[in-house]
DRENDO-1510 file (C-alpha; in Angstrom, 1 decimal, always signed):
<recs>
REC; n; res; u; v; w
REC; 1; UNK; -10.5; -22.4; -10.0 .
REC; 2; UNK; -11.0; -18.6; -10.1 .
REC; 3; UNK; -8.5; -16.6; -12.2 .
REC; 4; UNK; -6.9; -14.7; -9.6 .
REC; 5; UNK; -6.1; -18.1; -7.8 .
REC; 6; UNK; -5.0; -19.5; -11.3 .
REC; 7; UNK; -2.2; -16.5; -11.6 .
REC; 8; UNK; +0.9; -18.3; -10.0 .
REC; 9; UNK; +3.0; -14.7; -10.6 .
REC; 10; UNK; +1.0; -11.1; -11.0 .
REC; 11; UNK; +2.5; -9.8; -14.3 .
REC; 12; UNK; +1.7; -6.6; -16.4 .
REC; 13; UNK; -0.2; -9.2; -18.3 .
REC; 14; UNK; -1.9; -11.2; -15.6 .
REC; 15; UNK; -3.2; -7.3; -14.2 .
REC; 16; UNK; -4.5; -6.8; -17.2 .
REC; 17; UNK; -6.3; -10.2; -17.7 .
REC; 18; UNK; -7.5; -9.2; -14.5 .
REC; 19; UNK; -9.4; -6.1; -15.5 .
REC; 20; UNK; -11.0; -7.8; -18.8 .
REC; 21; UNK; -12.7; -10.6; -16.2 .
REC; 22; UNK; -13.8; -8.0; -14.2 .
REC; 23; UNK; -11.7; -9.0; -11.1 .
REC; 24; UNK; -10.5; -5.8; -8.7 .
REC; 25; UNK; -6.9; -5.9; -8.6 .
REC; 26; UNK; -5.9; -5.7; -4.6 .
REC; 27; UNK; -2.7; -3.7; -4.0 .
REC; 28; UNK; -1.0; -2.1; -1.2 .
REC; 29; UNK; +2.0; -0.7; -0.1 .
REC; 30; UNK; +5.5; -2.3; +1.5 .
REC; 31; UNK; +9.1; -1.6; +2.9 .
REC; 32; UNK; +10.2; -4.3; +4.5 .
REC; 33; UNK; +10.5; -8.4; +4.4 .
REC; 34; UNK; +8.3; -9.5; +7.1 .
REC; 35; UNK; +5.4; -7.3; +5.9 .
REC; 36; UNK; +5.8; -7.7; +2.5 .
REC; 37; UNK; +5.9; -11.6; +3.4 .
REC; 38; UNK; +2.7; -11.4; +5.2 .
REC; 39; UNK; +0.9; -9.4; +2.5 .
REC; 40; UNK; +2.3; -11.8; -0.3 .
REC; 41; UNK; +0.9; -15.1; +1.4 .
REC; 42; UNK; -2.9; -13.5; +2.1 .
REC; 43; UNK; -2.8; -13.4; -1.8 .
REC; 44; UNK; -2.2; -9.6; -2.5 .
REC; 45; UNK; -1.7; -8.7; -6.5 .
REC; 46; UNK; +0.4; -6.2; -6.1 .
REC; 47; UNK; +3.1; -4.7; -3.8 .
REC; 48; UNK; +4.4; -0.7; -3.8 .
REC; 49; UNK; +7.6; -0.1; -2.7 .
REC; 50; UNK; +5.6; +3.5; -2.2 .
REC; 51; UNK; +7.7; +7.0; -1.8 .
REC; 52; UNK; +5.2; +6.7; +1.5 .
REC; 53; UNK; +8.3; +5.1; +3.2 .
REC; 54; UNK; +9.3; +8.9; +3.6 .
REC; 55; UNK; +6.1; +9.1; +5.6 .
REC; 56; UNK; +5.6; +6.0; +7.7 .
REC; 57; UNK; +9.0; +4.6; +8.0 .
REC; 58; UNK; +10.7; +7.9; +8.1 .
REC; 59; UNK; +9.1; +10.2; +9.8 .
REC; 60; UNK; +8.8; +12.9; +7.4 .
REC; 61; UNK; +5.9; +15.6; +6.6 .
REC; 62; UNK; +6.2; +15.0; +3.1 .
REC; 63; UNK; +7.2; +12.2; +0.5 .
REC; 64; UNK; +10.0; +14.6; -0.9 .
REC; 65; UNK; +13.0; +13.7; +1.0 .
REC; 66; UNK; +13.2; +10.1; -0.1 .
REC; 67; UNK; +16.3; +8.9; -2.1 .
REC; 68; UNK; +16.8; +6.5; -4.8 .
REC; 69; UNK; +19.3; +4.5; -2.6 .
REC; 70; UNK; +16.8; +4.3; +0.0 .
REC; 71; UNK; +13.9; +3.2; -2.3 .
REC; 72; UNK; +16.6; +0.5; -3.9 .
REC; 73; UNK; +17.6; -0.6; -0.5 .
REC; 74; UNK; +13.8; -1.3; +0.9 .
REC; 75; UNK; +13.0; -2.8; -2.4 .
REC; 76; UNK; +15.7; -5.2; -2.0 .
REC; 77; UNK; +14.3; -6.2; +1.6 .
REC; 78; UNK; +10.3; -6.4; +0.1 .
REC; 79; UNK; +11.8; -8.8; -2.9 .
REC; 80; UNK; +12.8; -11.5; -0.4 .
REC; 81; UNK; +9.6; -12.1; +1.2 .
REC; 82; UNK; +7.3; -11.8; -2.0 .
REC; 83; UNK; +6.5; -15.1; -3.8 .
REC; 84; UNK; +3.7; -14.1; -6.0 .
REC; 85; UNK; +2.9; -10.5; -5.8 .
REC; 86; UNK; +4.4; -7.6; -8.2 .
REC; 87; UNK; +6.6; -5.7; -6.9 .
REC; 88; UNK; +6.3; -1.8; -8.1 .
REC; 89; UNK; +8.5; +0.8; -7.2 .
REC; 90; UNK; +7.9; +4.2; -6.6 .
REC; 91; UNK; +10.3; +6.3; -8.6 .
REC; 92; UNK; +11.1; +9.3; -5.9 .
REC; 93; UNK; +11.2; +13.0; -6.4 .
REC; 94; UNK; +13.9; +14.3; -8.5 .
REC; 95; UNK; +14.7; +11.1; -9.9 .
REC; 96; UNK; +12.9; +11.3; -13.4 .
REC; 97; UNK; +11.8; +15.0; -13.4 .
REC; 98; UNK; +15.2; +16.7; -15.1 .
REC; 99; UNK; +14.9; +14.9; -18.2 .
REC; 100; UNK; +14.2; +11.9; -19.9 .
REC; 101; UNK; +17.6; +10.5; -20.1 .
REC; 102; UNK; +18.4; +11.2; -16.1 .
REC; 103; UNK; +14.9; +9.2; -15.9 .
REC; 104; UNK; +15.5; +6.3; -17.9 .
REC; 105; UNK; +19.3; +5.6; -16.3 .
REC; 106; UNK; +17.6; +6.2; -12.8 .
REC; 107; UNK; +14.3; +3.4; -13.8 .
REC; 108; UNK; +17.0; +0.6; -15.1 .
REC; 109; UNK; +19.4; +1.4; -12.4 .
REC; 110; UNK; +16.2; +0.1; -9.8 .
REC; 111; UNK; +15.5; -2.8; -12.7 .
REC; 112; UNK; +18.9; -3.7; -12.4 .
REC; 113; UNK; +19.4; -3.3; -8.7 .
REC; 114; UNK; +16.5; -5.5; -7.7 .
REC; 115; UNK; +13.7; -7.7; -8.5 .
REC; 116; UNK; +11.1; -5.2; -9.0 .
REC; 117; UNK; +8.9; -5.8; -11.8 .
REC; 118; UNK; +7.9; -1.9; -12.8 .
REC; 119; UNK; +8.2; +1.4; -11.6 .
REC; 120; UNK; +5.5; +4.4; -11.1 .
REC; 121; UNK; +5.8; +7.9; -11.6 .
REC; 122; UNK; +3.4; +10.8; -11.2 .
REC; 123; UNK; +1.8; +13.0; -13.9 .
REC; 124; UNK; +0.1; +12.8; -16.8 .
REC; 125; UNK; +1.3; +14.7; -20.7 .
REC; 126; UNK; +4.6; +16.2; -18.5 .
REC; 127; UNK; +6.3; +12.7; -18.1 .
REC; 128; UNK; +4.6; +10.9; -21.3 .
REC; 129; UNK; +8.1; +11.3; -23.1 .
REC; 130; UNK; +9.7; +10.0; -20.2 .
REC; 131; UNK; +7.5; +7.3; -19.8 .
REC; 132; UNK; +8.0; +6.3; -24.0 .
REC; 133; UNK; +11.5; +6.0; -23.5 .
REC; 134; UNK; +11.2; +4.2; -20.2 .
REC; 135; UNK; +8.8; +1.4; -21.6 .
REC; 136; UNK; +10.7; +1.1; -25.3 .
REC; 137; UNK; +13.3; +0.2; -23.6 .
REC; 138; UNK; +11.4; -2.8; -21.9 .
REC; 139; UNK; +11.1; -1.1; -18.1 .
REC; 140; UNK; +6.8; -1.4; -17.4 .
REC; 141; UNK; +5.8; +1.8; -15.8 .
REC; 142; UNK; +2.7; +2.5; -14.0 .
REC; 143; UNK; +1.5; +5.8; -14.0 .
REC; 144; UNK; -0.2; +8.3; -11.3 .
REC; 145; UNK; -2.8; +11.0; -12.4 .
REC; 146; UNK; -5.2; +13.0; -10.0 .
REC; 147; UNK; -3.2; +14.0; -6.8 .
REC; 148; UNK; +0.5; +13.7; -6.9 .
REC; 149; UNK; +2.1; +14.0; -3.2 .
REC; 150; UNK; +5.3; +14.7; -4.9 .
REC; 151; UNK; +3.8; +18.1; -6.3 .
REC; 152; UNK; +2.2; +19.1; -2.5 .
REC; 153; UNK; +3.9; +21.9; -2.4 .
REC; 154; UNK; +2.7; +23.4; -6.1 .
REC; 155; UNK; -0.7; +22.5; -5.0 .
REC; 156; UNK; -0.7; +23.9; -1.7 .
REC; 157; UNK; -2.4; +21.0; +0.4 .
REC; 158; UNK; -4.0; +17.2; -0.1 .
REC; 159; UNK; -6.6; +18.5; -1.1 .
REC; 160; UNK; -9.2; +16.4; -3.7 .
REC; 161; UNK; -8.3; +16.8; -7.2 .
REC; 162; UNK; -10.6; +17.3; -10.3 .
REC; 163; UNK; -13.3; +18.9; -8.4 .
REC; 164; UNK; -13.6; +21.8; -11.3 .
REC; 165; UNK; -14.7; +21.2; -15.3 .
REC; 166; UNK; -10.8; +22.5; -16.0 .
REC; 167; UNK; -9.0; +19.5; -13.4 .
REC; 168; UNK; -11.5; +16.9; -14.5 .
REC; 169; UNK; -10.5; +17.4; -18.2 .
REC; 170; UNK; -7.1; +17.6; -17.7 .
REC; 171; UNK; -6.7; +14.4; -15.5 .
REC; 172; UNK; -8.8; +12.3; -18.4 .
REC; 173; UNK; -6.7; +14.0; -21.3 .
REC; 174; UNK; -3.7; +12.8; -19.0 .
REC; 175; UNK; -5.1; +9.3; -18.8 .
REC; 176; UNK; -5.4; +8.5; -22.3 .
REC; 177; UNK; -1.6; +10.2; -22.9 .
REC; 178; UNK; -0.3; +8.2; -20.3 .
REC; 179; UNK; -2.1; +5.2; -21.8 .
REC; 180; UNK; -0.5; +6.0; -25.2 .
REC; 181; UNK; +2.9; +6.7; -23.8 .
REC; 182; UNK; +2.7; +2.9; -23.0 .
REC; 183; UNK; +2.2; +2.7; -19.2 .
REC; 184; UNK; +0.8; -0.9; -18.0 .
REC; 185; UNK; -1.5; +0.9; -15.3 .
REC; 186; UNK; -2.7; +4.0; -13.8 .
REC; 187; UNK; -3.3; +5.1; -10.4 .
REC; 188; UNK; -5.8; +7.4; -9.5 .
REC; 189; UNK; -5.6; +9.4; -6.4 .
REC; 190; UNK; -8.1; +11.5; -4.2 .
REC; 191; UNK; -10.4; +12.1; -7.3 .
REC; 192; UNK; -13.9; +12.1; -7.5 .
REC; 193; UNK; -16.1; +8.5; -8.4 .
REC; 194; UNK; -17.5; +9.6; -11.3 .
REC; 195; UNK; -14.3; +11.1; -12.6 .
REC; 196; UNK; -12.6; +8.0; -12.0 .
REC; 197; UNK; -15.5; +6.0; -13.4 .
REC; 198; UNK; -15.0; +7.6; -16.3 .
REC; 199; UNK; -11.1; +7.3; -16.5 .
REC; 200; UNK; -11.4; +3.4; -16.0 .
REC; 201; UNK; -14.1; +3.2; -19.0 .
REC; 202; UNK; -11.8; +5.5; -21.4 .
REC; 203; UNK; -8.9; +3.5; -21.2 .
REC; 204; UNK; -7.6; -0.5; -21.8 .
REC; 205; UNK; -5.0; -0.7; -19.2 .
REC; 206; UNK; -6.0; -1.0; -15.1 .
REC; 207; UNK; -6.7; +1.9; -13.2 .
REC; 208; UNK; -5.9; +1.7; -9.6 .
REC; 209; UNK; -7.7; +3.7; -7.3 .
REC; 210; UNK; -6.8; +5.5; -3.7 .
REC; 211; UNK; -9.8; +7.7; -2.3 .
REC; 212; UNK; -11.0; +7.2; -5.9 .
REC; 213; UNK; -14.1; +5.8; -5.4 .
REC; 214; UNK; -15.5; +1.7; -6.2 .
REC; 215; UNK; -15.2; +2.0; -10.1 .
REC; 216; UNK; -11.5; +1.2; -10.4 .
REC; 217; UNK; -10.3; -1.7; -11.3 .
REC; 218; UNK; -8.5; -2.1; -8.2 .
REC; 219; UNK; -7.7; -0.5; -4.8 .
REC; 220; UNK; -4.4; +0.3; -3.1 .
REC; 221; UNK; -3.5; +1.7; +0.8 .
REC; 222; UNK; -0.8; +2.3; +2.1 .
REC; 223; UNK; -0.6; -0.6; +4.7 .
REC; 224; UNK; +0.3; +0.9; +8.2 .
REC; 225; UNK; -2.8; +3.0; +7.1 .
REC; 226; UNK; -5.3; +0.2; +6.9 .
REC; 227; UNK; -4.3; -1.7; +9.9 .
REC; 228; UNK; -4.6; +0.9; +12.2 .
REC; 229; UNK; -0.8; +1.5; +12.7 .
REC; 230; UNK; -0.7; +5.4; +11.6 .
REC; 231; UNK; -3.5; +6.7; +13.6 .
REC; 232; UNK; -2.4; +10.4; +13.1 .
REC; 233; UNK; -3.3; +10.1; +9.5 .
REC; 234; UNK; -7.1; +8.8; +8.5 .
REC; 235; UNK; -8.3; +10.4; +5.8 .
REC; 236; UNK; -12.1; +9.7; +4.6 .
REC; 237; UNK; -10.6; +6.8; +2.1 .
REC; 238; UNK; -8.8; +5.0; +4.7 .
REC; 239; UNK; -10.3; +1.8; +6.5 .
REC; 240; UNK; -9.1; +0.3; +9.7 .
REC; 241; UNK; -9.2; -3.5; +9.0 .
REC; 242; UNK; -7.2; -3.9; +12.0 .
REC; 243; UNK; -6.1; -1.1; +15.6 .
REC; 244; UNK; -2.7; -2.7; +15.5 .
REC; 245; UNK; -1.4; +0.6; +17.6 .
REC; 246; UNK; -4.1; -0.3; +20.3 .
REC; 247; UNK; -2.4; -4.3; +20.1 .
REC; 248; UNK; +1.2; -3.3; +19.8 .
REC; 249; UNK; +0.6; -0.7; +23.0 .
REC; 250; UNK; -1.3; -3.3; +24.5 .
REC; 251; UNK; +1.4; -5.9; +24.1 .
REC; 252; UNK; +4.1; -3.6; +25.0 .
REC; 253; UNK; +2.6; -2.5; +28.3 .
REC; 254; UNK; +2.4; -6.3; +29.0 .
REC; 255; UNK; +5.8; -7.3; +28.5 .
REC; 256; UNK; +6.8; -4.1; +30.5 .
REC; 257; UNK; +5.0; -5.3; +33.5 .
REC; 258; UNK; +6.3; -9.2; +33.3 .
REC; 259; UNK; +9.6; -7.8; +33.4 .
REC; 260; UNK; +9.5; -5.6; +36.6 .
REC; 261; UNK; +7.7; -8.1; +37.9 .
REC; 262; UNK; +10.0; -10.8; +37.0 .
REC; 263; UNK; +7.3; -13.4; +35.8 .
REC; 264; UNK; +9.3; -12.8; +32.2 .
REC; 265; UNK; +11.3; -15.3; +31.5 .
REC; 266; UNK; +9.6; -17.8; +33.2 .
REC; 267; UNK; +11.9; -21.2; +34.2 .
REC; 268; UNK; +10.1; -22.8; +31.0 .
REC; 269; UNK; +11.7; -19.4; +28.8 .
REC; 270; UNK; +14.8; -20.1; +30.5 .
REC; 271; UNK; +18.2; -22.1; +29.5 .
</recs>
């Protein structure tokens, strides 16, 4: 039996066995129970409750407006259709970045709150205090180095980060801080391959990449992305595995035209 079929429940330590076998870690996002029941039985690793909601689910330009109520509230929906998967949960904007005691009530209030097994914030030496005092306290984090949506607007665009001697430098130094902080894993966002290469090699604990290149030790997307759902946004790192907006369009016009045509419900649909 392979060991990714032998993990009954994806823990901090089970992602990390992971990456010593050599085994990509598969991960993407959710927000609610039916998808997040879906992803869990196909035999995902892991599941982000992803500040993205503000995005797909909301509407919004930016990941900034999400609350932590909100995040708590569709974390408590993925939770009841996951079996096996880890659940990770995004810590949003202004929940952690005031200081490290605002950060560490806000991290156990989502512990506490629901069955989430970690939590992520972005950036690298800024939030390594914050992150100690998060994981002394027994609360996993995951970090998030490279490009940080919740900084979009200090940055100026999604643009690729660690293009420049300067970025690349700083996003490895923030790595190994992050590392030594005590954060179980690490994504790495719209960075170059090589960079990320070399991030994964220089540290123990997972990397998880997004427009990263192959050399992580595992992959996320943000799932609307992949199957085709959000066709406004596709970035170079995002594949369609699936045109669910062609299907869902398709199936909408269908049931549309049964209707006026009364052939929906049929005497067999009926009571």
């Amino acid at each position: 039996m392979s060991i990714e079929k032998e993990i009954k429940r994806v823990t901090t330590k089970a992602l990390y066995k992971l990456k010593q076998k050599g085994v990509k870690i598969t991960a993407l996002t959710a927000y609610d129970f039916i998808t997040a029941k879906l992803l869990d039985a196909a035999g995902i690793d892991l599941l982000l409750v992803g500040d993205s909601l503000s995005n797909v689910f909301q509407g919004n330009e930016t990941t900034l407006p999400v609350t932590m109520d909100e995040m708590i509230y569709h974390t408590k929906a993925v939770a009841k259709g996951v079996r096996r998967a880890m659940i990770v949960v995004d810590m949003p904007f202004m929940s952690y970045q005031l200081n490290v005691d605002e950060a560490f009530r806000n991290a156990g209030r989502i512990m506490k709150e629901t069955p989430a097994g970690a939590v992520k914030l972005e950036g690298g030496k800024r939030v390594a205090e914050t992150i100690r005092k998060i994981t002394e306290y027994g609360i996993p984090v995951m970090g998030h180095i490279g490009l940080m949506p919740q900084s979009i607007h200090q940055y100026g665009g999604y643009r690729e980060r660690g293009r420049t001697d300067e970025e690349a430098e700083e996003i490895l130094n923030d790595a190994k801080v992050v590392e030594e902080a005590g954060a179980f894993a690490l994504v790495l966002e719209k960075i170059p391959a090589e960079l990320a290469k070399k991030v994964t090699e220089s540290v123990k604990i997972p990397t998880i990449g997004i427009g990263a290149g192959v050399h992580c030790d595992g992959q996320i997307l943000v799932t609307p992305d992949m199957l085709g759902l959000n066709t406004d946004f596709h970035p170079r790192f995002v594949r369609y595995y699936a045109t669910l907006a062609e299907e869902i369009s398709k199936a909408v016009k269908s049931y549309i035209d049964d209707v006026r045509k009364s052939e929906f419900p049929s005497e067999k649909e009926s009571y």
